[in-house]
Residue frames as a rotation matrix with the C-alpha (Angstrom) as fourth column:
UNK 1
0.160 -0.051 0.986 -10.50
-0.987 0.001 0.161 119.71
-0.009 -0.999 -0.050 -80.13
UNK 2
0.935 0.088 0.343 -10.88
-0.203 0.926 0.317 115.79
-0.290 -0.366 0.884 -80.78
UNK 3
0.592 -0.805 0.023 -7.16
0.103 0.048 -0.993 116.28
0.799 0.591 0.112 -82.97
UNK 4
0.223 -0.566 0.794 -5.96
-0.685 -0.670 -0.285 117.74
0.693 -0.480 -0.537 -80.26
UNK 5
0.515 -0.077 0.854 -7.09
-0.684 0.563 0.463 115.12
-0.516 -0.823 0.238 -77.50
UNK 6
0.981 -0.148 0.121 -6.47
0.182 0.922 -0.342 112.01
-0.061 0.358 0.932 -80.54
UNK 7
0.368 -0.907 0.207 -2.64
-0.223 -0.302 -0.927 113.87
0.903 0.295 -0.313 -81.05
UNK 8
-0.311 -0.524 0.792 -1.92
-0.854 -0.211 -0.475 113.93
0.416 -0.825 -0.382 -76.85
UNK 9
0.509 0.153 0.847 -3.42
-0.532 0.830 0.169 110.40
-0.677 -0.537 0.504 -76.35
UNK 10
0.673 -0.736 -0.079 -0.44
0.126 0.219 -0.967 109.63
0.729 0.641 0.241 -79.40
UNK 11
-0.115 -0.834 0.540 2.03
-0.522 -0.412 -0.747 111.25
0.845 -0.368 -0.388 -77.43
UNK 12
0.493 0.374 0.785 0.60
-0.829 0.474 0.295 108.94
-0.262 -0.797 0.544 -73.91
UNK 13
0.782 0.261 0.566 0.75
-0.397 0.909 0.129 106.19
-0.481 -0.326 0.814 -75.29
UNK 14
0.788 -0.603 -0.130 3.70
-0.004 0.206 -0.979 106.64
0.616 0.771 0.160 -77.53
UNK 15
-0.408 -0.693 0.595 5.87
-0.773 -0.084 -0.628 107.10
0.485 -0.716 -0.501 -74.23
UNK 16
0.644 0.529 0.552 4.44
-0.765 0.438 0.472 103.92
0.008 -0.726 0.687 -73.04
UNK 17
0.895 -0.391 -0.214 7.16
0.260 0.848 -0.461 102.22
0.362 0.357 0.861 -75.05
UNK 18
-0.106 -0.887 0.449 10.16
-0.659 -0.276 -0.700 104.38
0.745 -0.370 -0.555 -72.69
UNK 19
0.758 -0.134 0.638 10.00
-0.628 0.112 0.770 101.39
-0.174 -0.985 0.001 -69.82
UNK 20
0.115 -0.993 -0.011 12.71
-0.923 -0.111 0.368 99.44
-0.367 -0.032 -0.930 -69.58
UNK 21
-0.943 0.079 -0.324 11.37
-0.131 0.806 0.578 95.97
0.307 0.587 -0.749 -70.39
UNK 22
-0.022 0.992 -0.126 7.87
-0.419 0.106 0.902 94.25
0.908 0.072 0.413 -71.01
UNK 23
-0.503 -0.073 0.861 6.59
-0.863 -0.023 -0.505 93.42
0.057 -0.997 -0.051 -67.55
UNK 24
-0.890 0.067 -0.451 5.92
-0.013 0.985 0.172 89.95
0.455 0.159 -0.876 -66.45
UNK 25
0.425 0.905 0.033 2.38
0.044 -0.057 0.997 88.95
0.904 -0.422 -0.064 -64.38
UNK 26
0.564 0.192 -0.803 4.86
0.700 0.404 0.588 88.55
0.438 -0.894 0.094 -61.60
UNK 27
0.072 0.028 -0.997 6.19
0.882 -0.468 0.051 91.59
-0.465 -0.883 -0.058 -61.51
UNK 28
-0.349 0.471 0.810 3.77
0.556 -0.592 0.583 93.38
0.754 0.654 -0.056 -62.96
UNK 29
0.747 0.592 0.301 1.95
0.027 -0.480 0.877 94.21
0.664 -0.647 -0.374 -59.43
UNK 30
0.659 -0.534 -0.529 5.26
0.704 0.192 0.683 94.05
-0.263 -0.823 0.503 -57.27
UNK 31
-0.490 -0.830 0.264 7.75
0.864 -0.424 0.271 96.51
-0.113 0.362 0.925 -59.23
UNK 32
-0.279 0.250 -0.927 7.10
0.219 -0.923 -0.315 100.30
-0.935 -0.292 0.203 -58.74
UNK 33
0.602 0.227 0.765 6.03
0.784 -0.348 -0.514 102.10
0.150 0.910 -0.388 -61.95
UNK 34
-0.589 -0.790 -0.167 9.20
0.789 -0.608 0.091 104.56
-0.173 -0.078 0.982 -63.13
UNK 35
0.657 0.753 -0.046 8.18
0.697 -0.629 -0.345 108.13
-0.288 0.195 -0.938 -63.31
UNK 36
-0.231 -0.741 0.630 9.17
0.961 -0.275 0.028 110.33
0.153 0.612 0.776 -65.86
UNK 37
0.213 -0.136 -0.967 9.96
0.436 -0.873 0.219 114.38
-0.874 -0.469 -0.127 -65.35
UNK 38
-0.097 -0.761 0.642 9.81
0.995 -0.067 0.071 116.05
-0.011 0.646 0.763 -68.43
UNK 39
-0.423 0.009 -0.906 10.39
-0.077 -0.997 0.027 120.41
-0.903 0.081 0.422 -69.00
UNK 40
0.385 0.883 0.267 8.26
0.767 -0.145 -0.625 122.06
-0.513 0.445 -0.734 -71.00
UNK 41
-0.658 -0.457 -0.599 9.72
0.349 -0.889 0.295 125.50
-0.668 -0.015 0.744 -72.42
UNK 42
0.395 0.888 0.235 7.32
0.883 -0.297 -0.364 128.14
-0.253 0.351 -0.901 -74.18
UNK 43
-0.560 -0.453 0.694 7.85
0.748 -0.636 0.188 130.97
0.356 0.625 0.695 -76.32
UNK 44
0.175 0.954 0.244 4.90
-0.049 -0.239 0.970 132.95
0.983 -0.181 0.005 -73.80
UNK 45
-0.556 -0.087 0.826 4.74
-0.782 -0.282 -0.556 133.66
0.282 -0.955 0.089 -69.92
UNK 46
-0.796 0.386 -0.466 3.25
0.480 0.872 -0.099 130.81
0.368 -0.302 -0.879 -68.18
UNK 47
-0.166 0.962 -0.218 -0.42
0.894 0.054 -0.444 131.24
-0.415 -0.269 -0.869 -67.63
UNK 48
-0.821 0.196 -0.536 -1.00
-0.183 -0.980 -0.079 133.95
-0.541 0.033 0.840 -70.17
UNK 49
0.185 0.979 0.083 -4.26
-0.242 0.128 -0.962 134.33
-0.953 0.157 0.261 -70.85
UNK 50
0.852 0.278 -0.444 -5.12
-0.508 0.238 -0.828 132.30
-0.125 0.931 0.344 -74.25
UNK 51
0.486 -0.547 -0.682 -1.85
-0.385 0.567 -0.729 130.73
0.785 0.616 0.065 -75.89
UNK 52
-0.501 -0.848 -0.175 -0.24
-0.599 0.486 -0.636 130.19
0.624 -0.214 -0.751 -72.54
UNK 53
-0.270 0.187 0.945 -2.29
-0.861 0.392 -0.324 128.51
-0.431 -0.901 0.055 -70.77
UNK 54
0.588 0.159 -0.793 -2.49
-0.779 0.377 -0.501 125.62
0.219 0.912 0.345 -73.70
UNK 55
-0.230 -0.698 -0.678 0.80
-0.070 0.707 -0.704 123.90
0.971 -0.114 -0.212 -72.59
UNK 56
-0.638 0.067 0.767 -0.64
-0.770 -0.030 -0.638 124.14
-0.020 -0.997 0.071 -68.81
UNK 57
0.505 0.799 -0.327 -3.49
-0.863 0.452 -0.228 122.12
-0.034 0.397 0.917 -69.93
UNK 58
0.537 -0.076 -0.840 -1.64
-0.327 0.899 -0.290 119.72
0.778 0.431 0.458 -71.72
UNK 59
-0.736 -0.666 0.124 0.87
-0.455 0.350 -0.819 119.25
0.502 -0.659 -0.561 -69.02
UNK 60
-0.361 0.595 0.718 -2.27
-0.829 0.147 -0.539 118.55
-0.427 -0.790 0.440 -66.69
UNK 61
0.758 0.652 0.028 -4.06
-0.636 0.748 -0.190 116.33
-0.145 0.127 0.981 -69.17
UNK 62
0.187 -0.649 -0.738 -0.83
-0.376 0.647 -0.664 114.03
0.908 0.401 -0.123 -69.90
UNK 63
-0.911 -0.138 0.388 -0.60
-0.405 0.477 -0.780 113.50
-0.077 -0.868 -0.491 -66.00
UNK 64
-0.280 0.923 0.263 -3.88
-0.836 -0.100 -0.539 112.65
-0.471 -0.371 0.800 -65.72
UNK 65
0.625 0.189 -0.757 -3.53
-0.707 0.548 -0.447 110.05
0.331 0.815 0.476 -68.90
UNK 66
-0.013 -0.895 -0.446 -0.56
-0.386 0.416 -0.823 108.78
0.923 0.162 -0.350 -67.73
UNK 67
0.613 0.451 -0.648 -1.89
0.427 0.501 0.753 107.88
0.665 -0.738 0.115 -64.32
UNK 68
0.973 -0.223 0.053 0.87
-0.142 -0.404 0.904 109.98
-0.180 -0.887 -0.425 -63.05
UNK 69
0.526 -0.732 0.433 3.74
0.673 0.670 0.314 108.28
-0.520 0.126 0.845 -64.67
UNK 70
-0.245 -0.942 0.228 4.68
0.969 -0.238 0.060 111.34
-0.003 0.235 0.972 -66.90
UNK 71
0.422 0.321 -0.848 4.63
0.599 -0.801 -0.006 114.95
-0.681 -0.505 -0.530 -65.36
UNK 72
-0.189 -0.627 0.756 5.43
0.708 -0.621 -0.338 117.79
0.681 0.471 0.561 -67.34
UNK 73
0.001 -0.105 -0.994 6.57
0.860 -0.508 0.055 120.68
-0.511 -0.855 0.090 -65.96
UNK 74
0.485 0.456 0.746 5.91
0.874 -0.269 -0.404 124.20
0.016 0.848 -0.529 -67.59
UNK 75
0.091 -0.042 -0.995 8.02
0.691 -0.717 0.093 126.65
-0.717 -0.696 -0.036 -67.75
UNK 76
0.908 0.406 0.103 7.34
0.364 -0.645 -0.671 130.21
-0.206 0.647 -0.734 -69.56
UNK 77
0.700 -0.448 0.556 9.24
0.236 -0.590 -0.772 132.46
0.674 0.671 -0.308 -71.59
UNK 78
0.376 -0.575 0.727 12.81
-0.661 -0.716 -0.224 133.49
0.649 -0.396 -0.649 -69.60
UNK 79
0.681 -0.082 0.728 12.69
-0.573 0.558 0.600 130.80
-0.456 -0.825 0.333 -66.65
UNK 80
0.300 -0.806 0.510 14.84
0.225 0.579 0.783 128.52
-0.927 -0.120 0.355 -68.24
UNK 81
-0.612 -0.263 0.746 15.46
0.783 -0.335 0.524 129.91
0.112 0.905 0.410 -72.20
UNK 82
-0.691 0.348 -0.634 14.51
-0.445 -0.896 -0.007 133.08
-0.570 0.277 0.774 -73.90
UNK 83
0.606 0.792 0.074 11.02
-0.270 0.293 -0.917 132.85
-0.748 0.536 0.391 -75.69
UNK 84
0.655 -0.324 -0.683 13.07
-0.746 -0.132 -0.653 132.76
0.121 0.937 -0.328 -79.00
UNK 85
-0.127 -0.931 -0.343 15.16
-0.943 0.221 -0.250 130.06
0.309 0.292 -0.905 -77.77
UNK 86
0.284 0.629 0.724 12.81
-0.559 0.722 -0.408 127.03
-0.779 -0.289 0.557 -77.40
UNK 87
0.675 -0.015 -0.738 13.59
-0.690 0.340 -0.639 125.83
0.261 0.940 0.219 -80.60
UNK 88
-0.066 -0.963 -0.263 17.42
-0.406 0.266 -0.874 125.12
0.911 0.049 -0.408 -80.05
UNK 89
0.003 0.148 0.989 16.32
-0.997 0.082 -0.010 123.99
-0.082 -0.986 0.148 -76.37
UNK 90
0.680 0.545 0.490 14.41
-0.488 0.836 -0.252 121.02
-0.547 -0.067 0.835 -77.40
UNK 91
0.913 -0.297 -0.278 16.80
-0.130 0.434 -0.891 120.33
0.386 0.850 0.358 -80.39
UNK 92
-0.240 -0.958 0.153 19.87
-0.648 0.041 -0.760 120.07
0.723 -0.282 -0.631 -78.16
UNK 93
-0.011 0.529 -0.849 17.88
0.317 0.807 0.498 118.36
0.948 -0.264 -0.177 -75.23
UNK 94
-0.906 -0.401 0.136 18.45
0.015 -0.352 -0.936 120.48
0.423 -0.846 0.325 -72.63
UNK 95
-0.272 0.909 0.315 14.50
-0.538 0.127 -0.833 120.08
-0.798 -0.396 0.455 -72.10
UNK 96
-0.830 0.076 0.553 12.09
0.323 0.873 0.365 117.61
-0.455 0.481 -0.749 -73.61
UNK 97
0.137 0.859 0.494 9.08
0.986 -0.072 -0.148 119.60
-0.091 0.507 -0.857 -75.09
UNK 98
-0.938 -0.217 -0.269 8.52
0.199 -0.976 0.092 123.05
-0.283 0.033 0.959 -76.47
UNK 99
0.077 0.978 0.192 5.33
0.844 0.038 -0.534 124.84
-0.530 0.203 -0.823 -77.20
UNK 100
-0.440 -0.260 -0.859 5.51
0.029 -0.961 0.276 127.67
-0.897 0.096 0.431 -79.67
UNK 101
0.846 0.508 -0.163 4.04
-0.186 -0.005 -0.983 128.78
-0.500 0.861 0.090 -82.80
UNK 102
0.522 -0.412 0.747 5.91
0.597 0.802 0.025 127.34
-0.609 0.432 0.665 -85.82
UNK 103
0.721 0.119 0.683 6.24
0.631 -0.521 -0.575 130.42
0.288 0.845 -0.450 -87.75
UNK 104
0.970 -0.161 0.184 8.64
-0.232 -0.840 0.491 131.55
0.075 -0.519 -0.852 -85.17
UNK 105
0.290 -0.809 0.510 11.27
0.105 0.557 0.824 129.53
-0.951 -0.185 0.247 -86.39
UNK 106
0.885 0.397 0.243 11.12
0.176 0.198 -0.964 130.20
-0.431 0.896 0.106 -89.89
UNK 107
0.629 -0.776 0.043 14.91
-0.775 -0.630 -0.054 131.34
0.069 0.000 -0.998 -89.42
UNK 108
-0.421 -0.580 0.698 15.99
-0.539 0.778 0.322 127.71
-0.730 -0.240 -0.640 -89.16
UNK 109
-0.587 0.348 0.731 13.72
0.598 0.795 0.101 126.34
-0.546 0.497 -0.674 -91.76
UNK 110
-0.940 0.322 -0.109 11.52
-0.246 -0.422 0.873 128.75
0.235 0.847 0.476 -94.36
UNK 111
-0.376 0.768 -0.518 9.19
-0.031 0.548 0.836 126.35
0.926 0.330 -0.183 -94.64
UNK 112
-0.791 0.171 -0.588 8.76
0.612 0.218 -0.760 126.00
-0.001 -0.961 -0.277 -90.65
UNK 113
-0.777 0.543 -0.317 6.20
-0.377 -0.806 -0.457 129.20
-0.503 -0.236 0.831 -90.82
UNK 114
-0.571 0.538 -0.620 3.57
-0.707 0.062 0.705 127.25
0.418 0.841 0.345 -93.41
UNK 115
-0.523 0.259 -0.812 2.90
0.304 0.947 0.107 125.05
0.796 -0.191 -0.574 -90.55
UNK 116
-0.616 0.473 -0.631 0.88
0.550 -0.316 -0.773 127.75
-0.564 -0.823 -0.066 -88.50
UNK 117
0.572 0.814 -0.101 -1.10
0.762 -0.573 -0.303 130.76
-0.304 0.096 -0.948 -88.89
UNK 118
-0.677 -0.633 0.375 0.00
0.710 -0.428 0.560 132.83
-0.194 0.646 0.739 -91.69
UNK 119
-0.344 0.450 -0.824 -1.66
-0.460 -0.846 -0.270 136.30
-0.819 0.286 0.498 -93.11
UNK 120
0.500 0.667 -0.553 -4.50
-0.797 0.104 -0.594 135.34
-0.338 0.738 0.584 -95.71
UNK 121
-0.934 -0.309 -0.180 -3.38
-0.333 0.935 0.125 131.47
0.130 0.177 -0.976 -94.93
UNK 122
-0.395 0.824 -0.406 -5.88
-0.005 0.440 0.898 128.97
0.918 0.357 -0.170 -94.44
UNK 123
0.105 0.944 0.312 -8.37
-0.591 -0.193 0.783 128.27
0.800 -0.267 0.538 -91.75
UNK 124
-0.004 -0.043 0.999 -8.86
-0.834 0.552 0.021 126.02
-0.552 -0.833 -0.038 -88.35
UNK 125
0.583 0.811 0.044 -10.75
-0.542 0.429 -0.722 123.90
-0.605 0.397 0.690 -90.79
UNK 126
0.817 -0.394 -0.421 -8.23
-0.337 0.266 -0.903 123.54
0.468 0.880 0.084 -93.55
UNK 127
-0.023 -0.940 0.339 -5.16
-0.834 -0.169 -0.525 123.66
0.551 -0.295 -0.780 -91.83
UNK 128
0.015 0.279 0.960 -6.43
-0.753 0.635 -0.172 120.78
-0.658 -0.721 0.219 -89.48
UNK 129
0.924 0.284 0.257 -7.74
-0.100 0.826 -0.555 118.82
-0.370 0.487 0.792 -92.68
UNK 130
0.683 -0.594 -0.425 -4.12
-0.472 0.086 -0.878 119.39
0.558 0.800 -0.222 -94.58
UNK 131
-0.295 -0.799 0.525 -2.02
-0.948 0.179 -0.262 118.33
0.115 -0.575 -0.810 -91.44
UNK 132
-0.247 0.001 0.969 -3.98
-0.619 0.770 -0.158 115.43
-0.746 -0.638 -0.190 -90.48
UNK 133
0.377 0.587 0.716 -5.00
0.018 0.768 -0.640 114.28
-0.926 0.254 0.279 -93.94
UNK 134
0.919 0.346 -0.190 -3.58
-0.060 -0.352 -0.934 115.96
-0.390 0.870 -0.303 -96.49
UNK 135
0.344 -0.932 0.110 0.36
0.740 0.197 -0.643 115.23
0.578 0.303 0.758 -95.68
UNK 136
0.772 0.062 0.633 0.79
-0.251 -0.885 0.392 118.28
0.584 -0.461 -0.668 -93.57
UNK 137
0.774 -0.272 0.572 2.47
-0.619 -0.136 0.773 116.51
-0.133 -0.953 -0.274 -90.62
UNK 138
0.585 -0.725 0.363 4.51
0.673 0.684 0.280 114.23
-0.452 0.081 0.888 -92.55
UNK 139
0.309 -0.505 0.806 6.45
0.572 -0.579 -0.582 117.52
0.760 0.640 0.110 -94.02
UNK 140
0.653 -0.130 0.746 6.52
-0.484 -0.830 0.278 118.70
0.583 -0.543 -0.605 -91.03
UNK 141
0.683 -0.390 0.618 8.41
-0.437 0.460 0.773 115.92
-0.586 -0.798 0.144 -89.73
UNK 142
0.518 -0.769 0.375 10.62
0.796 0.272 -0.540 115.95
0.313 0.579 0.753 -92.65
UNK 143
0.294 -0.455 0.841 11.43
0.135 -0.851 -0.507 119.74
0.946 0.263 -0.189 -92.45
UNK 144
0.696 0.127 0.707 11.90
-0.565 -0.510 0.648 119.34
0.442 -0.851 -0.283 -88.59
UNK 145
0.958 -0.256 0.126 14.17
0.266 0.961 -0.074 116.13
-0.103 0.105 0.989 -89.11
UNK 146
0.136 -0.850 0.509 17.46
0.095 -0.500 -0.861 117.78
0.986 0.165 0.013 -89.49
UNK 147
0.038 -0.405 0.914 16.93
-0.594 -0.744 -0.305 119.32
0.803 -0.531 -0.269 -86.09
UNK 148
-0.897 -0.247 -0.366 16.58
0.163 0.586 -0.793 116.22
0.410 -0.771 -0.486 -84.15
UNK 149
-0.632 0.747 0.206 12.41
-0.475 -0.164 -0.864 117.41
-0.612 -0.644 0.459 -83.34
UNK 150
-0.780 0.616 0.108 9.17
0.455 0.440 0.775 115.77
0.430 0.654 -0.623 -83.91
UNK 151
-0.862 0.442 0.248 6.54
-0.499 -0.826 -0.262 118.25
0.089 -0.349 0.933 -84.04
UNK 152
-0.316 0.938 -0.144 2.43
0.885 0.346 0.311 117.92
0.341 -0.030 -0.939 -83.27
UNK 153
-0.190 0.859 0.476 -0.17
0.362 -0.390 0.847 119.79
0.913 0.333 -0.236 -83.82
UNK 154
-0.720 -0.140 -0.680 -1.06
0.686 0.010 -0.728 121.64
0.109 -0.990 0.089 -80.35
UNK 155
-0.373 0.582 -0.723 -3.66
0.524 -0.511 -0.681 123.88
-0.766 -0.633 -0.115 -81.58
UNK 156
-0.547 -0.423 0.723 -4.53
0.783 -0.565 0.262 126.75
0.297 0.709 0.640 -83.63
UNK 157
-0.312 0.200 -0.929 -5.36
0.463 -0.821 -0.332 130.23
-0.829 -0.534 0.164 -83.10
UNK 158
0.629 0.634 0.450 -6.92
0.628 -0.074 -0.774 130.53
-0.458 0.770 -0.445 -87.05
UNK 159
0.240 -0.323 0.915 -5.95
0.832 -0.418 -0.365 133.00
0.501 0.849 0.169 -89.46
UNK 160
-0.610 -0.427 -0.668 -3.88
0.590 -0.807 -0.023 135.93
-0.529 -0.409 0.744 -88.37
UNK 161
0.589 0.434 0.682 -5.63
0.788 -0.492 -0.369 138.86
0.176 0.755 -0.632 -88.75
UNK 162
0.174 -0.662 -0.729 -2.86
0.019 -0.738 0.674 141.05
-0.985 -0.131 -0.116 -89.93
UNK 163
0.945 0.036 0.326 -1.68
0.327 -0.003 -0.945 141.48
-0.033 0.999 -0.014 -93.18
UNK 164
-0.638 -0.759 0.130 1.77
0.735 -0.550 0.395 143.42
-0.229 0.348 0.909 -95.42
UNK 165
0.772 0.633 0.059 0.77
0.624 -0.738 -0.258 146.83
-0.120 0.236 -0.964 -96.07
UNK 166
0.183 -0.734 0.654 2.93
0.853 -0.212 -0.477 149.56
0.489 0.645 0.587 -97.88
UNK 167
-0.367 0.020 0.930 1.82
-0.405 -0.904 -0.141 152.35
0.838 -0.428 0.339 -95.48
UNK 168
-0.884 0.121 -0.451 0.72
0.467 0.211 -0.859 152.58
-0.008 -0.970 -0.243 -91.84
């Protein structure tokens, strides 16, 4: 949880540097404050119980940080792309954020799936310690570099429990 908040008070304050120039004292309290509109897209129905309601949150807590200055807007699976087509959204720009599990991309990148929950992968625990300490997120922002995205960390949902199995 504190990764999560320390990752989305990155992302705050890292869009503090989109105004247009450094404000003076005089018109610091006289010049409006710009507000930014960005689209969410999600690989998930808006408000579904458990994974979608994650990017609702965050949309809420990033107004709330941002005093208002940057709204996201959320929309689920279909409304504006197909679940499956968040990726290529964000990487073209036709919206600014996606929310989706990583492993659902693994068709653009291999490696893209090692950066979620995997069958008999690692833990909340680990996975947390290898992204945020161990190099994790700087590979992930190599292997996502090509497409024009910079991922972050938005959660986890632990070890799949599924598995490969020769029979049903």
């Amino acid at each position: 949880m504190l990764a999560s908040l320390a990752g989305l008070a990155m992302v705050v304050l890292t869009l503090n540097g989109c105004g247009k120039e450094e404000p003076t004292a005089a018109t610091a309290q006289a010049a409006p404050q710009d507000v930014f509109e960005w689209k969410m897209v999600t690989t998930w129905p808006r408000n579904y119980p458990g994974l979608g309601m994650a990017p609702e949150n965050f949309a809420k807590a990033v107004n709330a940080m941002s005093g208002g200055r940057l709204k996201v807007k959320v929309h689920g699976a279909g409304e504006l792309v197909p679940a499956m087509g968040v990726f290529d959204a964000v990487a073209r720009g036709a919206v600014q954020m996606g929310h989706g599990a990583a492993y659902y991309w693994k068709g653009k990148s291999p490696a893209a799936q090692f950066f979620t929950a995997v069958p008999f992968g690692m833990n909340v625990q680990e996975m947390n310690g290898w992204l945020h300490y161990g190099g994790g997120m700087e590979l992930w922002r190599e292997v996502y570099a090509p497409f024009n995205l910079v991922p972050f960390a938005g959660g986890s949902t632990g070890v799949q429990m599924a598995g490969w199995f020769k029979k049903e």
